[in-house]
N, C-alpha and C positions, 0 to 999 in steps of 0.2 A: 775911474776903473774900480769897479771891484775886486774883494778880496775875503781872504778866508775869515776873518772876522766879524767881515759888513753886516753888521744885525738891521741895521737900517733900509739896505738897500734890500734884503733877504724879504724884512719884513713890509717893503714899496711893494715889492714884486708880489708876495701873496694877497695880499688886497685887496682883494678884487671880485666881482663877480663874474664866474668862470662857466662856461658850457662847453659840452660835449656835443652840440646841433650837427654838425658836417658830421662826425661819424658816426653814431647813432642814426643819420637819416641814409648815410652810405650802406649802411649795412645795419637795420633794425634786429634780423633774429641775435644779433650778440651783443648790440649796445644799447641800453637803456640811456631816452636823453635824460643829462643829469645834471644837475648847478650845483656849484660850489660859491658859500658865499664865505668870504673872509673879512671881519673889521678890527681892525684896534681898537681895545679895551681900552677905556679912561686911566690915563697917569695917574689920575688924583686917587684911581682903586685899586690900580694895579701899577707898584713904581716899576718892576720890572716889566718888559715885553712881554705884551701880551696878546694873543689875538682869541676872536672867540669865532668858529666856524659851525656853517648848517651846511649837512649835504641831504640833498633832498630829489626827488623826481621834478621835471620839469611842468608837469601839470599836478604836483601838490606840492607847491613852494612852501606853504605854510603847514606841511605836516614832516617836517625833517627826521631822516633816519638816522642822522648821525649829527650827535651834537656836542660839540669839543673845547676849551680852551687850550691852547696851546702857547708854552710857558719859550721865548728863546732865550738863551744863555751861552757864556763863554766860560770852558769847564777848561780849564789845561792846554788856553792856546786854542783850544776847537771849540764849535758851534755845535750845542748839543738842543733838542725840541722835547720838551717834557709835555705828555698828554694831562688831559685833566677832564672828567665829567662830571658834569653839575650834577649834585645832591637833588636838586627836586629842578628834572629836565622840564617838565610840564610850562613852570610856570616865566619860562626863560624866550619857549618856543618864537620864532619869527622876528631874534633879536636883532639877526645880522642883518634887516634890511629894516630895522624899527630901531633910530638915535636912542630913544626917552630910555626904552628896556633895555638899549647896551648898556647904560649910565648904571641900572640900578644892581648890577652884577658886583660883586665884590669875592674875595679871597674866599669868604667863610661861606659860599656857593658851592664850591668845586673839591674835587678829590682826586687825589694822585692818583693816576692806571699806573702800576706797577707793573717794572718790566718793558714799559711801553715807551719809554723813555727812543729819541732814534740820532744817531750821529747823524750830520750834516757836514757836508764838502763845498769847495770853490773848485768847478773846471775848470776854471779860467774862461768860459763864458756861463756859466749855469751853476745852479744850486743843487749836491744832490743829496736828498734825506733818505733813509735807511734804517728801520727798527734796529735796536742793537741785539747781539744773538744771544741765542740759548737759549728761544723758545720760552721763552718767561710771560710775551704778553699775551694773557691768553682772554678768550672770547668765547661768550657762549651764543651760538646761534642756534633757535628751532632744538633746545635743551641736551646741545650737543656741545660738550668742550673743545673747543680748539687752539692752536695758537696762531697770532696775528702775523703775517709777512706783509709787510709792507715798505713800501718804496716810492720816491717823489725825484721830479726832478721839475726846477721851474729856471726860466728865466725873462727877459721883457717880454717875449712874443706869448709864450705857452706855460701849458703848468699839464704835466704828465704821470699818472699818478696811479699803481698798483694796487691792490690789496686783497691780499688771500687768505683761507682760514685753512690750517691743516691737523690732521689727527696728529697727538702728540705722542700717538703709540706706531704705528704705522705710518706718518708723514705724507697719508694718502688726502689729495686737494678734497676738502670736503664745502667748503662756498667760496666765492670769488669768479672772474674772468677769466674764464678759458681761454677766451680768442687774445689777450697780450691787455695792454695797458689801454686806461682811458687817455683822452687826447683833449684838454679843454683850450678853448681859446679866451681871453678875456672879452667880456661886455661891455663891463667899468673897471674904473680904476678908481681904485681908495686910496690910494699912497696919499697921497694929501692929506689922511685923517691922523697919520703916523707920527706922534710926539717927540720920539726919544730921540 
């Protein structure tokens, strides 16, 4: 059984590569189909937990819009998720479904998203992640600042996953999902690739 500390099993469960096909095909005008790929990063580069993530459209896997390392930790008893973007995304591109270019990733890659840091919980069946507040992480989309809200909740079946931009003067939704959350199912499973 899991519990509020399992960085291992947190990090089985993300793993994976994940799509959004049944609802994006239920309902196309509000959900784009979308993959999530998630791998652990090499011990040998990363001693602590590490994963490195592409989120991309389902018909350009290889041109990812979102491309992350994310750092798990145990801060005070809790499970906190530290963001991180690669210094030069370009040349990282189509790592999480390519072994060789995960290898070649190291520390001196990535840079802290400040603010972006997000607590993580145990339900007692699920996992659930949640930026931490005060509007700190902020994101610039189409040369508009915003700040990030975001939300995650995963566990063996699904992985459910929010994310919205809001004006930091007016709190008015300016990108993200209107219609509620995306809904992925897993493809594969990479928990097998998970060292720690």
């Amino acid at each position: 059984m899991s519990h509020a500390t399992d960085l291992k099993t947190l990090a089985g469960w993300m793993c994976a590569d994940f799509s959004n096909q049944e609802q994006a095909f239920e309902n196309p005008p509000f959900y784009a189909h979308i993959r999530v790929c998630i791998r652990p990063l090499p011990i040998a580069n990363f001693p602590e937990p590490s994963l490195f993530l592409e989120q991309a459209y389902d018909y350009a896997l290889d041109q990812p819009y979102r491309v992350r390392v994310l750092r798990l930790k145990i801060i005070e008893g809790r499970m906190e998720l530290e963001n991180y973007k690669l210094k030069d995304q370009e040349s990282f591109l189509g790592a999480a479904r390519d072994q060789k270019k995960l290898k070649e990733i190291s520390p001196n890659d990535i840079e802290l998203m400040g603010g972006c840091d997000m607590f993580i919980n145990w339900t007692g069946t699920s996992f659930k992640g949640v930026v931490k507040p005060g509007k700190n992480c902020r994101v610039t989309r189409k040369g508009r600042e915003t700040y990030l809200d975001n939300s995650f909740e995963i566990d063996e079946e699904k992985l459910i996953s929010l994310d919205r931009g809001y004006d930091p003067v007016t709190n008015e939704l300016v990108w993200g999902s209107v219609a509620g959350a995306f809904h992925f199912k897993r493809r594969q499973s990479f928990a097998n690739e998970v060292e720690f």
